[in-house]
GUKOL-918214 format. One record per residue: residue number from 1; residue in one letter; x, y, z of N, C-alpha, C in turn. Coordinates in nm, 4 decimals. Layout:
<rs>
> n, res, n_px, n_py, n_pz, ca_px, ca_py, ca_pz, c_px, c_py, c_pz
> NUM, a, X, Y, Z, X, Y, Z, X, Y, Z
...
</rs>
This chain:
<rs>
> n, res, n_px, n_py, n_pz, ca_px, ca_py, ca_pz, c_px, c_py, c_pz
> 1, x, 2.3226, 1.6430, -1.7081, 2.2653, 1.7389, -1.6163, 2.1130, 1.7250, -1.6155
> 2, x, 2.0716, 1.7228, -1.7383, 1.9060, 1.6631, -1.7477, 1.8575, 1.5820, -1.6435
> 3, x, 1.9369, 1.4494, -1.6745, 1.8683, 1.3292, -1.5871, 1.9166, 1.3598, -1.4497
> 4, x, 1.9779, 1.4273, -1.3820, 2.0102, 1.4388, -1.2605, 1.8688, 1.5342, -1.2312
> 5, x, 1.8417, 1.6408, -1.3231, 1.7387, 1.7042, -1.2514, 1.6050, 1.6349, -1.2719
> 6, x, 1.5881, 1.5335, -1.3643, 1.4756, 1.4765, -1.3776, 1.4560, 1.3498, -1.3193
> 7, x, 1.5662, 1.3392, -1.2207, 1.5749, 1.2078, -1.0966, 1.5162, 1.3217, -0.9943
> 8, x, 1.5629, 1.3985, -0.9567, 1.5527, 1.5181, -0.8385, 1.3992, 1.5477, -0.8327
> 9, x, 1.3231, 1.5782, -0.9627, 1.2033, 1.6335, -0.9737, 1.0897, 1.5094, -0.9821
> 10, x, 1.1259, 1.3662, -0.9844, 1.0692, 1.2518, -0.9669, 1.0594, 1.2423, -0.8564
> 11, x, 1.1689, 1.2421, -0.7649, 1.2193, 1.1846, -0.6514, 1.0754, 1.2836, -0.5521
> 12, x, 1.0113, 1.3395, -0.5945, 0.9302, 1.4484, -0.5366, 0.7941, 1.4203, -0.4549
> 13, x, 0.7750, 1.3442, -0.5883, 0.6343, 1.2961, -0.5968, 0.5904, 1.1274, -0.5641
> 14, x, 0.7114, 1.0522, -0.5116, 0.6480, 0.9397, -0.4879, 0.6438, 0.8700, -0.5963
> 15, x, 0.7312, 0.8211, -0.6604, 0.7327, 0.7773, -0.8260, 0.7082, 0.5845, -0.7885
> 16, x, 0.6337, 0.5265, -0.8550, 0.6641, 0.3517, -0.8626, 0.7805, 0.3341, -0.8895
> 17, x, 0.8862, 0.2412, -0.8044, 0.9734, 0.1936, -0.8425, 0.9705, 0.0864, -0.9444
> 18, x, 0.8530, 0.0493, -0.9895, 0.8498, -0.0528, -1.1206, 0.8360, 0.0316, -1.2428
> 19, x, 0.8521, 0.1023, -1.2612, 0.8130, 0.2657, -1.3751, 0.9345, 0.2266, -1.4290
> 20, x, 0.9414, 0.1461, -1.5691, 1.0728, 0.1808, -1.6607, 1.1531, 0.3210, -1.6630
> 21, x, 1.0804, 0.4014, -1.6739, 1.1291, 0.5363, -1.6257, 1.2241, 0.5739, -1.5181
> 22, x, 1.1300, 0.5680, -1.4271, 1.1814, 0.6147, -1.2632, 1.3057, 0.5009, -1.2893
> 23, x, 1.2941, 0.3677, -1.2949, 1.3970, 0.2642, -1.2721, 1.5316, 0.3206, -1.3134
> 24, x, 1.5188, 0.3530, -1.4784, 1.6079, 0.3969, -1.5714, 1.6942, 0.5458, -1.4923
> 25, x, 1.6187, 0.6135, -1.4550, 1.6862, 0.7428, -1.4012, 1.7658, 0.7118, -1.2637
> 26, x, 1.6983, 0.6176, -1.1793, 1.7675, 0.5778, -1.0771, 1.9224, 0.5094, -1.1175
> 27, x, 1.8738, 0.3922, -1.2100, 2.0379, 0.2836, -1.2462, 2.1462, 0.3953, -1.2946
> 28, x, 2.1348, 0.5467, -1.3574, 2.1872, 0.5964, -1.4176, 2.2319, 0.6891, -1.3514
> 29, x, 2.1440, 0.7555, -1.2819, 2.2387, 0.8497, -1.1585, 2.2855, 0.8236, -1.0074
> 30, x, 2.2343, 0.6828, -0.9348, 2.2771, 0.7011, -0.8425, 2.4213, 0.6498, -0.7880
> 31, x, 2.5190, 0.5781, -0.8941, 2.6184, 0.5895, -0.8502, 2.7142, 0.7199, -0.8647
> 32, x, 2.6923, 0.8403, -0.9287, 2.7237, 0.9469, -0.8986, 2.6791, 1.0179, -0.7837
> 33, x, 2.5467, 0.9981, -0.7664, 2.4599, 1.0729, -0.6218, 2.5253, 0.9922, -0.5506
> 34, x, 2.5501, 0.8504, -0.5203, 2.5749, 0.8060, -0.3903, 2.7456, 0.8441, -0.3532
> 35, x, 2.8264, 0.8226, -0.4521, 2.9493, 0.9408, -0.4140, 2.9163, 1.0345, -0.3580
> 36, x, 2.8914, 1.1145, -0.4385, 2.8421, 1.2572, -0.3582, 2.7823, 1.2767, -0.2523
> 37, x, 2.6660, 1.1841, -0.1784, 2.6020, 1.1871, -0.0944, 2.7059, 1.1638, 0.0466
> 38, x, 2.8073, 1.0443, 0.0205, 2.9050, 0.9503, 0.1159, 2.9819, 1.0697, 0.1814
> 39, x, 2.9972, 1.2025, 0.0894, 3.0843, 1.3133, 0.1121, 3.0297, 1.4143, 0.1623
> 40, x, 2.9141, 1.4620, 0.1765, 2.8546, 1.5355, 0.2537, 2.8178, 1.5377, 0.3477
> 41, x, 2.7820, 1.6172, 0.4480, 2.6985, 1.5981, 0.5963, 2.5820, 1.5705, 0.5504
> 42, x, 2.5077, 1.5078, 0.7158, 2.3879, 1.4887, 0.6795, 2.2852, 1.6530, 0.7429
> 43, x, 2.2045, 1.6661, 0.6728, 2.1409, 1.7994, 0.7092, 2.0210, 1.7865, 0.7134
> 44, x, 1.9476, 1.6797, 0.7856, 1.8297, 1.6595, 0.8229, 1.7740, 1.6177, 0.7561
> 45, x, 1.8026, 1.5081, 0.6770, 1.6823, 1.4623, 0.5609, 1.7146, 1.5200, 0.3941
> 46, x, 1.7573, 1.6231, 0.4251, 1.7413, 1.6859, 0.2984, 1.8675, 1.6478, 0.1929
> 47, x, 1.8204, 1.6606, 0.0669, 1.9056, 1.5697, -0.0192, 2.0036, 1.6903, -0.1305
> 48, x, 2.1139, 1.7089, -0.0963, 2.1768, 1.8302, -0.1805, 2.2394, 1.7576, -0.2584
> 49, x, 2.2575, 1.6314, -0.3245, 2.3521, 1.5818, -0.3850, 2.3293, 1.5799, -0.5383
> 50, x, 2.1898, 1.6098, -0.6009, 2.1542, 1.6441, -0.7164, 2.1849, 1.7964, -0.7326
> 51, x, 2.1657, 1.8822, -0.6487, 2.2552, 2.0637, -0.6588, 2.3825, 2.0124, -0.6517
> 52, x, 2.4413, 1.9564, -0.5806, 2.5846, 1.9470, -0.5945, 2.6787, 1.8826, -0.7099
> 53, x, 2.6175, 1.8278, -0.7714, 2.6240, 1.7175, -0.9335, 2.5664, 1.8039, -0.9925
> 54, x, 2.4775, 1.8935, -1.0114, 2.4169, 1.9603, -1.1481, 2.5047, 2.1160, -1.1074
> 55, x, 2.5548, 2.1871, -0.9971, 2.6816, 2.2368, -0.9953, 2.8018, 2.1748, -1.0480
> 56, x, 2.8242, 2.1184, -1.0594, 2.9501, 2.0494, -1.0809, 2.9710, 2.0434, -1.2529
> 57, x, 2.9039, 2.0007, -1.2727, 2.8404, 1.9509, -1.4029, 2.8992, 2.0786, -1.4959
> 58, x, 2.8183, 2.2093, -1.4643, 2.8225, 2.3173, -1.4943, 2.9192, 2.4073, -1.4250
> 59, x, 3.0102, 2.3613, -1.3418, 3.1456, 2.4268, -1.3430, 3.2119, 2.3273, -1.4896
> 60, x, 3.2028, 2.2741, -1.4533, 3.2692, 2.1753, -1.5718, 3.2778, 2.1876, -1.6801
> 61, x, 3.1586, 2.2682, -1.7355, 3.1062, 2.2786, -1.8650, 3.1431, 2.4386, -1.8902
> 62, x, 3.1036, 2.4715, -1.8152, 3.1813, 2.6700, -1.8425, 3.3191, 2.6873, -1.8165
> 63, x, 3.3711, 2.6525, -1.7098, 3.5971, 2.6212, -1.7397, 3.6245, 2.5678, -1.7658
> 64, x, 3.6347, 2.4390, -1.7474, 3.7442, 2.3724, -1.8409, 3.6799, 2.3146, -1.9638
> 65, x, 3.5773, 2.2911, -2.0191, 3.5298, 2.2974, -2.1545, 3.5744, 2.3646, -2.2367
> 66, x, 3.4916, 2.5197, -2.1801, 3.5219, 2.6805, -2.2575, 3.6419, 2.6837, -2.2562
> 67, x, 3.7492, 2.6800, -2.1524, 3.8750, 2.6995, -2.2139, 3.9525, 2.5887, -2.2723
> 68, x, 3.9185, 2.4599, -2.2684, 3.9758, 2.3760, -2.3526, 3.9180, 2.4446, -2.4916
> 69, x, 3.8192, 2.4805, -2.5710, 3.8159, 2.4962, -2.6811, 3.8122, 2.6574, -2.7120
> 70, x, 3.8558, 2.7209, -2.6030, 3.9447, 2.8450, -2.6483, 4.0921, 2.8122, -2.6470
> 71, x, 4.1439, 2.7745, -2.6012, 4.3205, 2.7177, -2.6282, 4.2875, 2.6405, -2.7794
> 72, x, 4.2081, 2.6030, -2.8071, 4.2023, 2.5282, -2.9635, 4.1670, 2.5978, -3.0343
> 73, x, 4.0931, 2.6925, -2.9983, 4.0784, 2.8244, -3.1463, 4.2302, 2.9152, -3.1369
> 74, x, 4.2734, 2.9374, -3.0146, 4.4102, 3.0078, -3.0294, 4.5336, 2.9583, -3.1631
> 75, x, 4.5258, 2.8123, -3.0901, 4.6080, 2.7491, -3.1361, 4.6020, 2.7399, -3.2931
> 76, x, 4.4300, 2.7479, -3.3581, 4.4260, 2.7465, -3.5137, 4.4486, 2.8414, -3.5485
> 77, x, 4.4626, 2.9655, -3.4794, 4.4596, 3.0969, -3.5221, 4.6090, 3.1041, -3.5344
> 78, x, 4.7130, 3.0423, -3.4607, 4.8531, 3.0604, -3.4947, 4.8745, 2.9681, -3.5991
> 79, x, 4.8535, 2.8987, -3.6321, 4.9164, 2.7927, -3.7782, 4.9033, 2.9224, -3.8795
</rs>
């Protein structure tokens, strides 16, 4: 979720594409962004596919995480 928002908050300012940095954040998130992007409308320029991945992310991480490791405390609590 980090590097998605710290591609998003690069992506801002006009970053060098020779920047080990910038490079590194790009090779690493944009085959998730470009899924995501292929699936959305286009809405004038504007780029929702880092909100829509750092949503996601964090549905992900609060249901089925949280309740995968609440069904595993249940489950120790019955032995």
């Amino acid at each position: 979720m980090y590097v998605i928002i710290a591609r998003a908050l690069v992506s801002w300012v006009n970053p060098d594409p020779y920047n080990p940095i910038v490079n590194f954040l790009h090779k690493v998130t944009e085959p998730v962004l470009f899924q995501v992007r292929r699936r959305l409308p286009l809405l004038g320029g504007v780029d929702l596919s880092p909100l829509v991945v750092v949503l996601a992310i964090y549905f992900l991480k609060k249901f089925v995480v949280d309740s995968i490791l609440q069904l595993g405390a249940r489950m120790m609590l019955s032995m």
